[in-house]
C-alpha positions in Angstrom: -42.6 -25.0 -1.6 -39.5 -25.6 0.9 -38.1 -26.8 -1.9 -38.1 -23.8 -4.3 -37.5 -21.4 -1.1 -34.1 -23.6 -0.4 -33.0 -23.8 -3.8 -33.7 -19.7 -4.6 -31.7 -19.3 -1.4 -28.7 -21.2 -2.8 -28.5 -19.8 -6.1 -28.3 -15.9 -4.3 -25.7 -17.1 -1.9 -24.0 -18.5 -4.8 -24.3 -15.4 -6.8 -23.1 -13.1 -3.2 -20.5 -15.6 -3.4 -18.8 -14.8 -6.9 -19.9 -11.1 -6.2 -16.7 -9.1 -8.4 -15.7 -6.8 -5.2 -11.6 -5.7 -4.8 -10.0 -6.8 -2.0 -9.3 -3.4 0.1 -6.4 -4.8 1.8 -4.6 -5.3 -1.9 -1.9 -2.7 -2.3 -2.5 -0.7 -5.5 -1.4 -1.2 -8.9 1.4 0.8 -9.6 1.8 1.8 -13.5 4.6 3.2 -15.5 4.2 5.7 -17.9 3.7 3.4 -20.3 0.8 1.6 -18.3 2.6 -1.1 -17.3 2.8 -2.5 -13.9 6.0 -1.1 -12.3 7.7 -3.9 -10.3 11.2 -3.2 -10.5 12.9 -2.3 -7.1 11.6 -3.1 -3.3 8.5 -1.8 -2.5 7.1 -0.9 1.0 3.9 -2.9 1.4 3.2 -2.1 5.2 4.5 0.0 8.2 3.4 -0.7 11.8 4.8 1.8 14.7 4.4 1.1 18.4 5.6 2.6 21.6 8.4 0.0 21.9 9.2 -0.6 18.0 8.7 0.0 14.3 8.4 -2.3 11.6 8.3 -2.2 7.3 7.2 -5.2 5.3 9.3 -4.3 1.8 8.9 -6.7 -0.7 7.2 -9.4 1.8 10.5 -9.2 4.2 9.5 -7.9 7.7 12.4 -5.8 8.7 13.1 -3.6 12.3 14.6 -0.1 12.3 18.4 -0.4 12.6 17.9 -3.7 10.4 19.4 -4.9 7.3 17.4 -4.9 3.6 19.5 -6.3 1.2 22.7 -4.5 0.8 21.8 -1.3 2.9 20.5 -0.7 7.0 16.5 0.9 7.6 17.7 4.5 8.9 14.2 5.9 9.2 10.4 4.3 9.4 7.4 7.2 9.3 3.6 6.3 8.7 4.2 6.5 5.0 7.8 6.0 4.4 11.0 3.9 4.9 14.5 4.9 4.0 17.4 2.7 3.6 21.0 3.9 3.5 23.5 1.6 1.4 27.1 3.6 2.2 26.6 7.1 0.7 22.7 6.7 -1.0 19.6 6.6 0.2 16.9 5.1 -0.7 13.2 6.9 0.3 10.6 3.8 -0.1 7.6 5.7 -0.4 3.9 3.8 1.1 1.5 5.1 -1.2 4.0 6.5 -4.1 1.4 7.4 -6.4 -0.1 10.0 -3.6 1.5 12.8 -3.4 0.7 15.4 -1.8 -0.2 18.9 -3.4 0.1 22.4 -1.8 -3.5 24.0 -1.4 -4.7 26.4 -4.4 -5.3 29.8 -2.9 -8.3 31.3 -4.2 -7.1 35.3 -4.3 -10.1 37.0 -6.1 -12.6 38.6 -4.2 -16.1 37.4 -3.6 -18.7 39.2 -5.2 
């Protein structure tokens, strides 16, 4: 009996184990129009703002506002976006690019 108890144990905490759940920490999957990944160009992956700095991860590089990403200098670090200056462009690196945000439909008929 101790048997059969351990081994029905094992097999659900095998199952548990192989259980197919997304990671929530994974960034999203960010498609073309075509449905293809879209990897081309750095891509902002995390932001962390304290009282006494602000950081980006772009493209697995941590870099500090004022610092250096490739060719151009982080100008700006918000919750959701990052923008590098390279001489007279600007580049907006956008957190979540996919969400954008949408102004709220006004509902102007009258309730009845």
């Amino acid at each position: 009996m101790r048997r059969a108890i351990f081994l029905l144990g094992l097999s659900a905490a095998s199952l548990a184990h192989a259980a197919p759940f997304a990671d929530p920490t994974r960034p999203p999957n960010i498609l073309s129009e075509e449905g293809v990944a879209a990897t081309s160009g750095p891509r902002l992956e995390s932001v962390l703002i304290a009282p006494d700095r602000r950081l980006a991860v772009i493209g697995g590089q941590q870099v500090r506002l004022g610092g250096k990403y490739g060719e151009g200098q982080v100008v700006r670090i918000t919750e959701t976006e990052v923008v590098i200056r390279n001489g007279d462009a600007t580049e907006t690196l956008r957190l979540l690019p996919e969400a954008q945000k949408q102004p709220a439909r006004s509902d102007k008929r009258a309730p009845r």
